[in-house]
DOVEX-154850 format. One record per residue (C-alpha): residue number from 1; residue in three letters; z, x negated, y. Coordinates in steps of 0.1 Angstrom, whole numbers, plus 5000, padded with zeros to 4 digits. Each point is the difference from the previous one (the first is absolute). Layout:
+-----+------+------+------+------+
!  nr ! rest !    w !    u !    v !
+-----+------+------+------+------+
! NUM !  ALA !    Z !    X !    Y !
...
+-----+------+------+------+------+
//
This chain:
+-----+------+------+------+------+
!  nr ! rest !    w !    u !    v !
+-----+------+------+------+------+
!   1 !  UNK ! 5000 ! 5000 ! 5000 !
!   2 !  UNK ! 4989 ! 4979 ! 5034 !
!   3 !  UNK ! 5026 ! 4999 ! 5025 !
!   4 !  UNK ! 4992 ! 5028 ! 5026 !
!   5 !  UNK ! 4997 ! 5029 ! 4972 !
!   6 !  UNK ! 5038 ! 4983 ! 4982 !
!   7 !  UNK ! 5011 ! 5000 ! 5038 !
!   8 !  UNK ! 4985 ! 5038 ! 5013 !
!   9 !  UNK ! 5018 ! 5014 ! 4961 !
!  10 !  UNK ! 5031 ! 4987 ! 5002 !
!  11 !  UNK ! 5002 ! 5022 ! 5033 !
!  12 !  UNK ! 4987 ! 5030 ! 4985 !
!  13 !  UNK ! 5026 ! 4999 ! 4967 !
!  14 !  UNK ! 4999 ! 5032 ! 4995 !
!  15 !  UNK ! 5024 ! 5030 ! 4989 !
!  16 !  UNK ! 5008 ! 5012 ! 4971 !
!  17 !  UNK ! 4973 ! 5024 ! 4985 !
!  18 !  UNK ! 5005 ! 5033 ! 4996 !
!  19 !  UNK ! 5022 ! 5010 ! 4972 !
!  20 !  UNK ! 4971 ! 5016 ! 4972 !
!  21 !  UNK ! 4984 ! 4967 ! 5004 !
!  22 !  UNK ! 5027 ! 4978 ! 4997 !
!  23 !  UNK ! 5011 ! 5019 ! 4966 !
!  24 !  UNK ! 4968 ! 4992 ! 4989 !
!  25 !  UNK ! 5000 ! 4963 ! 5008 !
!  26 !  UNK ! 5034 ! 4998 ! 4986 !
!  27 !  UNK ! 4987 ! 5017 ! 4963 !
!  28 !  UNK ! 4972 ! 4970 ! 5002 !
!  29 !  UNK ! 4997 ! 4966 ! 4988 !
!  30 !  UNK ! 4995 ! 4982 ! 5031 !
!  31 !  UNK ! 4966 ! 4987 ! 4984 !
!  32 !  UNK ! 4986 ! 5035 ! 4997 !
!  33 !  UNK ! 5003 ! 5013 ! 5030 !
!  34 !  UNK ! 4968 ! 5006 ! 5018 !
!  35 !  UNK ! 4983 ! 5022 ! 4979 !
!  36 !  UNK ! 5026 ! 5026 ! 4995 !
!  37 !  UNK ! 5005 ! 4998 ! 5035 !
!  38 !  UNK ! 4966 ! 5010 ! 5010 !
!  39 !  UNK ! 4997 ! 5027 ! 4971 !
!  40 !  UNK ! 5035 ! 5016 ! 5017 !
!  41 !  UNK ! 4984 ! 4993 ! 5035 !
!  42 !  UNK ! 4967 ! 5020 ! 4994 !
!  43 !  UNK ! 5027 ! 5028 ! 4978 !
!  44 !  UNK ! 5016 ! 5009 ! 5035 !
!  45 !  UNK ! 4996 ! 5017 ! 5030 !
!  46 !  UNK ! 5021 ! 4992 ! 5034 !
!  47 !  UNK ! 5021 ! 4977 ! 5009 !
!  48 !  UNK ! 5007 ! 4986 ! 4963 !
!  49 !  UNK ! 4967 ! 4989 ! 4992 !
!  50 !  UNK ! 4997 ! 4987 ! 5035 !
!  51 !  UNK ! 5030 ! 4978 ! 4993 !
!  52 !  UNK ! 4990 ! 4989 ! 4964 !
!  53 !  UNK ! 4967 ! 4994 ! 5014 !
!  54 !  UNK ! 5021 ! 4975 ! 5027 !
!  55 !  UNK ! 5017 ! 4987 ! 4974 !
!  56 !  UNK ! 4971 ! 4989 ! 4982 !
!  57 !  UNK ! 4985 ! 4986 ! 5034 !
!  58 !  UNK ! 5027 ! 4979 ! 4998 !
!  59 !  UNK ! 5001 ! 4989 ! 4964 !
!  60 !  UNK ! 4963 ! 4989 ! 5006 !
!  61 !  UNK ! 5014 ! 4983 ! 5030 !
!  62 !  UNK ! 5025 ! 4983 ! 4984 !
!  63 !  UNK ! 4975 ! 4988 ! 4970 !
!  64 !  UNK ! 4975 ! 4985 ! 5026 !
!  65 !  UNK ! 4979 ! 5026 ! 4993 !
!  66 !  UNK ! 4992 ! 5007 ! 5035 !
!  67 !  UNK ! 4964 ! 5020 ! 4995 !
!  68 !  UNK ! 5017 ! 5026 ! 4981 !
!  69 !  UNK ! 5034 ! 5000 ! 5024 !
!  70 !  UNK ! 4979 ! 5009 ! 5026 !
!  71 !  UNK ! 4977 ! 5027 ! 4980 !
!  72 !  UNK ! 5035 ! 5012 ! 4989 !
!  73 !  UNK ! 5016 ! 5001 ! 5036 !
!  74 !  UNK ! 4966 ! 5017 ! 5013 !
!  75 !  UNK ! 4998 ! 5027 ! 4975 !
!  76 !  UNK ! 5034 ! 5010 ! 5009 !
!  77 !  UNK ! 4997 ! 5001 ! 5037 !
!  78 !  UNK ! 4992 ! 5034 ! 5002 !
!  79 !  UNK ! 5024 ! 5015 ! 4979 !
!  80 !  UNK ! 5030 ! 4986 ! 5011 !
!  81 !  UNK ! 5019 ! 5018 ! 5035 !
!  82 !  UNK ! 4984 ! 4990 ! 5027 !
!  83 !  UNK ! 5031 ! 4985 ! 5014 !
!  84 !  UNK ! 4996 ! 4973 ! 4968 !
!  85 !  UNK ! 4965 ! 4991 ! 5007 !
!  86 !  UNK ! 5005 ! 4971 ! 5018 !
!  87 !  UNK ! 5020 ! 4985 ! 4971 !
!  88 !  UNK ! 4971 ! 5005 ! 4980 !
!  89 !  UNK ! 4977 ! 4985 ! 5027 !
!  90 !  UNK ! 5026 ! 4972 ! 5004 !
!  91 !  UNK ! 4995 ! 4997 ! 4963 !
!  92 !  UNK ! 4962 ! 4998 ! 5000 !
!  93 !  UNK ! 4998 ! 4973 ! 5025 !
!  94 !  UNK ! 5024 ! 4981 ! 4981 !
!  95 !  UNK ! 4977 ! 5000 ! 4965 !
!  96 !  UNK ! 4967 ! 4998 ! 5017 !
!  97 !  UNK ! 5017 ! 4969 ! 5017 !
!  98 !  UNK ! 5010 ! 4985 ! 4974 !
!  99 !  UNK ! 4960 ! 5008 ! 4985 !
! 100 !  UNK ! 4987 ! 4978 ! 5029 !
! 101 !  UNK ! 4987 ! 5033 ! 5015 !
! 102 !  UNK ! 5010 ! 4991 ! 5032 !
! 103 !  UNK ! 4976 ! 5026 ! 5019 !
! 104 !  UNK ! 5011 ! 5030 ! 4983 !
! 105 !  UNK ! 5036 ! 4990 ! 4998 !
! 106 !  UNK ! 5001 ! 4995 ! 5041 !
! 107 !  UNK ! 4985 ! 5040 ! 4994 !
! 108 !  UNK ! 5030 ! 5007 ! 4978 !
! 109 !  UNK ! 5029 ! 4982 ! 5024 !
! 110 !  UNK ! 4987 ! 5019 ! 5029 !
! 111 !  UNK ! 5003 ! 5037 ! 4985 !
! 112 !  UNK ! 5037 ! 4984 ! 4998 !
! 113 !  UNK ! 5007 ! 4986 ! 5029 !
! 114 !  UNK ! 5003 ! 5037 ! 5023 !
! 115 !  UNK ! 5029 ! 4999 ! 5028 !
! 116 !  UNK ! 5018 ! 5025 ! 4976 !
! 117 !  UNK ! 4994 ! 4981 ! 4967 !
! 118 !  UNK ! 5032 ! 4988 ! 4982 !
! 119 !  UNK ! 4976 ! 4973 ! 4990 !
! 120 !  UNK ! 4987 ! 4991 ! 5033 !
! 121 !  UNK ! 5015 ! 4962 ! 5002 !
! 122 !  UNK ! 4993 ! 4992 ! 4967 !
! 123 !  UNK ! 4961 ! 5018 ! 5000 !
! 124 !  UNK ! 4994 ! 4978 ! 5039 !
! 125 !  UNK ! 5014 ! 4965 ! 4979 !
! 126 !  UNK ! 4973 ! 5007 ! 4973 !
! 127 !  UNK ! 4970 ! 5008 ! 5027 !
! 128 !  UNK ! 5014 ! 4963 ! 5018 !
! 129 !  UNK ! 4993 ! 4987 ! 4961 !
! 130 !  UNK ! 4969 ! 5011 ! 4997 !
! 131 !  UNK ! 4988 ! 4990 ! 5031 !
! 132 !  UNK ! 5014 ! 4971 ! 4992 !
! 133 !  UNK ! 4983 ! 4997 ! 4969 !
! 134 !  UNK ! 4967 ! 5010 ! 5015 !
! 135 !  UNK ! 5004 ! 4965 ! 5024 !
! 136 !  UNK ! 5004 ! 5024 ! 5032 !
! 137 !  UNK ! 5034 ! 4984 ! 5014 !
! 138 !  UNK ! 5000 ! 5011 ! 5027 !
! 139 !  UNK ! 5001 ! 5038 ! 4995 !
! 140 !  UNK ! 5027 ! 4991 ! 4974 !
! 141 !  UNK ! 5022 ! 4985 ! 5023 !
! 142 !  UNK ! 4990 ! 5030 ! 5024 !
! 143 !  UNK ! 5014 ! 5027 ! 4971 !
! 144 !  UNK ! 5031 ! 4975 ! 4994 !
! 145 !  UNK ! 5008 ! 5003 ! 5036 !
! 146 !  UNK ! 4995 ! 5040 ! 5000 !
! 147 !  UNK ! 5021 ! 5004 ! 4971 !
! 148 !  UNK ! 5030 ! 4973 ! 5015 !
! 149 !  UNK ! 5001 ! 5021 ! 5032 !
! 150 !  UNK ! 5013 ! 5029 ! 4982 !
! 151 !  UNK ! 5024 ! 5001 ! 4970 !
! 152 !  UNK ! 4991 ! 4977 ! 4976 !
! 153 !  UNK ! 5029 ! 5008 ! 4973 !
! 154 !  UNK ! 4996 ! 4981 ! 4968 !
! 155 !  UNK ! 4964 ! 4992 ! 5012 !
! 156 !  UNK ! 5012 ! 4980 ! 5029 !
! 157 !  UNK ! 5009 ! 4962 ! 4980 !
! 158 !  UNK ! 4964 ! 5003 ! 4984 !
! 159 !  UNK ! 4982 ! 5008 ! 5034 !
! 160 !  UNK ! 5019 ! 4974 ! 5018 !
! 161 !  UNK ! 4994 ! 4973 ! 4974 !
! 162 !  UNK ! 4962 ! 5007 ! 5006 !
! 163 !  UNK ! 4997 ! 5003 ! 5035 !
! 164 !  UNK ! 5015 ! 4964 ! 5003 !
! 165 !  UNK ! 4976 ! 4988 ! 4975 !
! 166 !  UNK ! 4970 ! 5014 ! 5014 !
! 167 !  UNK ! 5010 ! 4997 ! 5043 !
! 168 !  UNK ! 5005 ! 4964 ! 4986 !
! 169 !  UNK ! 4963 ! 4998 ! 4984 !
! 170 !  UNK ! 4988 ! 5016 ! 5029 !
! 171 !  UNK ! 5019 ! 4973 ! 5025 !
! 172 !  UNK ! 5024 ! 5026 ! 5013 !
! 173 !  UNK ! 5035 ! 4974 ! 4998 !
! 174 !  UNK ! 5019 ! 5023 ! 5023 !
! 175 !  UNK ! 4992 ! 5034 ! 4982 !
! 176 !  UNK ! 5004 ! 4981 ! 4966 !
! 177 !  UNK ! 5037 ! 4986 ! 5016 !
! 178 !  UNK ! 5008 ! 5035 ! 5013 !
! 179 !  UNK ! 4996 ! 5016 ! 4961 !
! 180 !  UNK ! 5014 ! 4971 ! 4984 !
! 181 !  UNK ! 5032 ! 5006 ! 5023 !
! 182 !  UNK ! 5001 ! 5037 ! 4995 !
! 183 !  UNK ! 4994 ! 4995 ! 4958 !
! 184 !  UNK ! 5030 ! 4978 ! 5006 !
! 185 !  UNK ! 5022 ! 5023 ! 5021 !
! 186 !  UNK ! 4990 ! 5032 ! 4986 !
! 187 !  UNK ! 5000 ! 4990 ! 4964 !
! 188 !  UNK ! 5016 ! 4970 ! 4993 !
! 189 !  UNK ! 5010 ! 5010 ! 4961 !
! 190 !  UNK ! 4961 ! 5002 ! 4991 !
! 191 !  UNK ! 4982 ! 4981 ! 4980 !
! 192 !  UNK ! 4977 ! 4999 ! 5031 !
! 193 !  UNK ! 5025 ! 4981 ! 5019 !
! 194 !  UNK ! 5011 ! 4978 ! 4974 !
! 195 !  UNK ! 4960 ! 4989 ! 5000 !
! 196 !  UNK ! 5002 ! 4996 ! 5037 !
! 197 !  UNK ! 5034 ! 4977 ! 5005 !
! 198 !  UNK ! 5016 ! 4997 ! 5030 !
! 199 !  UNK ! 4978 ! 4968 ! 5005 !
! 200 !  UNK ! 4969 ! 5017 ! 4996 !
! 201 !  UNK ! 5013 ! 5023 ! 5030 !
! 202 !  UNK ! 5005 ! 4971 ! 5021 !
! 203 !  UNK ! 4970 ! 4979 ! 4994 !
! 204 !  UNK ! 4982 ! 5035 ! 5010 !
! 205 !  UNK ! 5018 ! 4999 ! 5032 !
! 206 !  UNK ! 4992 ! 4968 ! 5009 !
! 207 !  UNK ! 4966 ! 5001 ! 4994 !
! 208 !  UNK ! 4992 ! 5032 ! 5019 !
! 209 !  UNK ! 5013 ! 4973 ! 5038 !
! 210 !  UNK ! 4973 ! 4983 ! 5015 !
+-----+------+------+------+------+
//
């Protein structure tokens, strides 16, 4: 799993599912999961198939199996309550990320990222990686910046770490010294910080003075 789809899932561990599905998983060895899953998926109607069809999103996910997470997480995009669909767009830009689909996952990240989305920090840090990905810094670092002025929540180590790292590719010292000193400040326990070191914070500083 490359490093921006480990990073984007570890923010989106995900709640329990709901409870048909999880007696179902429970009566399964954990090697035979899939198919039953999708059998009891296509069996129901409302919101338990939706959620055995995100739990099976998931399990792709999890597999590196990213073409079928995402035709999993697309297929139950329309069934689930609208209030949940930006978990399952969230979803979809995370497999079609971790595909190299870095088009269609931007697409996916977007119909996350809404002012109202619960999603919304975590959907504009995976539109910053595909830009990123897509070797258009500078509208990366423009989405980092949108998403920093706001409430970043668990989002905000991740986005920090990468605006440093690209305002510094892009020879911007004192915006890479400013998010270096606000990773540090803000979230000193991350593994973001640790990365960073005090000393990495003050070397920033000093290069960003004439």
């Amino acid at each position: 799993m490359s490093p921006p789809v480990t990073l984007l899932a570890t923010l989106a561990l995900a709640a329990a599912a709901a409870s048909p599905v999880q007696r179902l998983l429970e009566s399964l060895p954990a090697d035979s999961v899939a198919g039953p899953l999708a059998r009891f998926e296509a069996a129901q109607r409302g919101s338990v198939g939706a959620e055995a069809g995100l739990t099976l999103g998931r399990l792709h996910f999890a597999r590196g199996e990213y073409r079928q997470a995402a035709a999993a997480f697309t297929r139950v995009t329309p069934r689930v309550e609208p209030a949940r669909r930006a978990e399952c767009r969230y979803w979809t830009g995370l497999a079609l990320l971790g595909a190299g689909e870095h088009a269609q996952a931007h697409d996916a990240f977007r119909g996350a990222a809404g002012r109202e989305s619960p999603r919304r920090a975590e959907a504009l840090l995976g539109i910053a990686l595909c830009w990123e990905a897509q070797r258009r810094p500078e509208r990366a670092l423009e989405t980092l910046q949108t998403l920093l002025s706001g409430d970043p929540g668990e989002a905000g180590a991740a986005a920090l770490e990468r605006t440093a790292a690209l305002a510094t590719a892009l020879r911007r010292p004192e915006t890479a010294a400013r998010a270096r000193d606000r990773l540090l400040r803000e979230y000193p326990r991350s593994m973001e910080a640790l990365r960073a070191g005090p000393a990495t914070a003050t070397a920033g500083r000093g290069a960003s003075r004439p």
